[in-house]
Every structure is written in C-alpha cells, then in structure tokens.
C-alpha positions as CSV (number, residue, x, y, z in Angstrom):
1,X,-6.8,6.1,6.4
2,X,-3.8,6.7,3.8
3,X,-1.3,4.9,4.8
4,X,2.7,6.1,4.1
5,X,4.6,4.4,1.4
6,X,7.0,2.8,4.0
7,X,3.7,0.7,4.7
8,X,4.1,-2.3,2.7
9,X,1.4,-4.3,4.3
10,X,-0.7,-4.3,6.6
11,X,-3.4,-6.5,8.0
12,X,-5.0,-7.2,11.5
13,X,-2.7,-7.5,14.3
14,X,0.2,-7.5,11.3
15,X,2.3,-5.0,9.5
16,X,5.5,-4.8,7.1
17,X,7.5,-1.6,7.0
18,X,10.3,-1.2,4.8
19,X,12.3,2.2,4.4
20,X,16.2,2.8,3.8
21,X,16.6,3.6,7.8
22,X,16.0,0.0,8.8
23,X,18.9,-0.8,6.7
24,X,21.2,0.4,9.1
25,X,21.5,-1.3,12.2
26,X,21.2,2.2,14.2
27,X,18.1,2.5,11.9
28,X,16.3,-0.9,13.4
29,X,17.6,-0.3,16.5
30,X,15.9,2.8,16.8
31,X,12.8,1.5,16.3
32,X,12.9,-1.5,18.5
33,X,14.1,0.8,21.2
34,X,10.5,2.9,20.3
35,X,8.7,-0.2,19.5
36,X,9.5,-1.5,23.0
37,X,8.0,0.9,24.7
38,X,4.8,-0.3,23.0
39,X,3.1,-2.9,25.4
40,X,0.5,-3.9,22.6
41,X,3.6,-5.2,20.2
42,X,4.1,-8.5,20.5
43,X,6.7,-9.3,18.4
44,X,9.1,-7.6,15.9
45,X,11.1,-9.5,13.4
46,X,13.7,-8.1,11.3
47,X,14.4,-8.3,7.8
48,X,16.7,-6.8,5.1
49,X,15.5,-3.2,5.3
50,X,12.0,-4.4,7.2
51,X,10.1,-5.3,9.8
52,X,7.8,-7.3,10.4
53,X,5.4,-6.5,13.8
54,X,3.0,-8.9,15.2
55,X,0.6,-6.8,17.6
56,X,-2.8,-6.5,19.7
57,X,-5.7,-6.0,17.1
58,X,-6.8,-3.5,19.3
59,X,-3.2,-1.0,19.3
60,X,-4.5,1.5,16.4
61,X,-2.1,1.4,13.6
62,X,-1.7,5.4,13.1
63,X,-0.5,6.0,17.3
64,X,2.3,3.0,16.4
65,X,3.2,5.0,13.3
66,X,3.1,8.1,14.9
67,X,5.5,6.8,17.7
68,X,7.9,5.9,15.1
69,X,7.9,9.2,13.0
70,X,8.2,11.3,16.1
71,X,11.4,9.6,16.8
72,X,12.8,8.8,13.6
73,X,12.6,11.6,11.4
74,X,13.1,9.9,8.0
75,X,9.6,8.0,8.6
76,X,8.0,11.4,9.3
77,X,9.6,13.2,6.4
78,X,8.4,10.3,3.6
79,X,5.2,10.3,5.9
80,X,5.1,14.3,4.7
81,X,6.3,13.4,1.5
82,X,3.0,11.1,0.7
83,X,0.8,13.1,1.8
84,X,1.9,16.4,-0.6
85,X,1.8,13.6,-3.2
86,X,-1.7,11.5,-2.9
87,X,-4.0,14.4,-2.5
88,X,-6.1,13.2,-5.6
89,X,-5.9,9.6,-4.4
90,X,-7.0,11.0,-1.2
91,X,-10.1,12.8,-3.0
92,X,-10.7,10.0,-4.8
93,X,-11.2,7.8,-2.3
94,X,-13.4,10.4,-0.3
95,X,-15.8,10.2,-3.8
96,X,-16.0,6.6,-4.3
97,X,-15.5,5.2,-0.3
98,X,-13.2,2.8,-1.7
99,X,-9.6,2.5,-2.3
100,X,-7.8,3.2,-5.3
101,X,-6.4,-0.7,-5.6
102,X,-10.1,-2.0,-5.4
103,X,-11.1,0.7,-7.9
104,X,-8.3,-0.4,-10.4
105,X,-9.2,-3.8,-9.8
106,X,-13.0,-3.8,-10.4
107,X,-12.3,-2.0,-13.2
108,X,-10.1,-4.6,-14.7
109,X,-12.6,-7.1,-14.4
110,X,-15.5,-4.9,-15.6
111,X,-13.8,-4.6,-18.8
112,X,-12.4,-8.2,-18.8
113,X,-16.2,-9.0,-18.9
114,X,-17.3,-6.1,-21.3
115,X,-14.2,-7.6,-24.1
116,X,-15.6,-10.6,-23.5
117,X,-19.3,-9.8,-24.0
118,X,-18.1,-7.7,-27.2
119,X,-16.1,-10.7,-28.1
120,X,-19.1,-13.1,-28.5
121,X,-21.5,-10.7,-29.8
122,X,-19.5,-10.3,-32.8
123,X,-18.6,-6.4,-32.6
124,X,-15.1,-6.7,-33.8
125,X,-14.1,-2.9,-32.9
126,X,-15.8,-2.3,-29.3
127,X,-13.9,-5.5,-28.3
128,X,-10.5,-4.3,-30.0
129,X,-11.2,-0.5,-28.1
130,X,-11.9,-2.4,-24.7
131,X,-9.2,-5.1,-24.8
132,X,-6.5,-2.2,-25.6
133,X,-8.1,-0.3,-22.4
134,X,-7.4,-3.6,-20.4
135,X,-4.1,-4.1,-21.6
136,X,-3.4,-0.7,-20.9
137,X,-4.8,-1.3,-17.2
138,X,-3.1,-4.6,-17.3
139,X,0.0,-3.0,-18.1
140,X,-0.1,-0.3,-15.4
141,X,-1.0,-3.0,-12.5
142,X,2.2,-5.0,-13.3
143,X,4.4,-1.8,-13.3
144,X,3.2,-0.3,-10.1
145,X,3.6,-3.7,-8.4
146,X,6.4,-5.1,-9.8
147,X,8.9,-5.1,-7.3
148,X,6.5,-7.8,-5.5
149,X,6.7,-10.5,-8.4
C-alpha cells in the first residue's frame, strides 16, 4: 500500500500525519472530532502541524485514512494529488515487491561494497565511476530527506 505524503510515519499501532490543515485549530479539531468516532484509537497527541495517533494493531490504516479524507477534503485532494504523481513508484514497486526506500538503500550499499572491492583490487577508474554513482545516490538520499536531519 502507497501511502499519501501527509503520512510521515507509520509503524504498528503508530502513525504521524502532518499536513497545513492541522495547523489550524479548526483543522485538528476536525480530525479529533472524526478520530473520535474511531473506537480502535487510543490516543491522539497534537503537535505543530501533526498528530501523533496511538491505535489497535488490528484498525487497518487505509479505513482510518479514508475516515479522515472523507471529511476533510484537503487530506483527500493531496491523497489525489499522490497518486497522479507516484504511478512509476507504484510500478516499480509492483516489479521489484519492494519499496522504493529499500531499493535506494540496498543500492547504496551494493555499490558502497562494489567502490570498495574496486578500491582494493587496484582498478583506479571502476572505483572512481562507482564512487561518483554513490555520491550521486548519497547526494539524492540527503535531499529527499532533509527536512528530518
């Protein structure tokens, strides 16, 4: 499952949602009124622009989106928005049955090891080619996640 970009994190019994609605105080009250009507949430906690839901392992993380998108319509319009946007993510994940993060991160490694290998063997220009292909990586992972350093 995709999830929407107003997903931050999410984890077992645990997600993070952050949009511009919750900014507003009708915003997050919106969504504690919808979030209240869930019995499986345990516990909501607000943040600057976020919030932060503890909740029964077994509630299925797309109905407790869906519940917020049918009532607040910026969620379901970014929700919209993602979806026109990661259709080759989406095929990409279909092909390799793995996310694109894990993807991005194996290959990092793989050629963290392959510069290295190049390094000791002694062939000066595959190990110049992969390190610049790392750094390049490298370089992209920082930028995408930078607003979480």
């Amino acid at each position: 499952m995709s999830l929407p970009s107003y997903v931050v994190s999410a984890l077992e019994g645990r997600v993070r949602l952050r949009h511009a609605v919750f900014k507003t105080a009708e915003g997050q009250q919106k969504a504690l009124e919808v979030l209240s009507k869930q019995k499986k949430v345990r516990e909501v906690r607000q943040g600057a622009g976020s919030l932060l839901l503890f909740f029964d392992p077994t509630l299925s993380l797309a109905s407790l989106l869906a519940s917020l998108e049918k009532e607040i319509p910026e969620l379901a319009a970014q929700a919209v928005k993602d979806k026109e946007k990661s259709l080759v993510p989406q095929c990409l994940e279909q092909l390799f049955g793995v996310n694109l993060r894990k993807i991005e991160n194996r290959s990092l490694l793989l050629l963290l090891g392959l510069a290295a290998l190049f390094g000791f063997v002694g062939s000066g220009s595959a190990h110049l080619a992969i390190s610049t292909a790392v750094l390049v990586l490298l370089g992209r992972h920082v930028w995408v996640r930078r607003a979480a350093l």
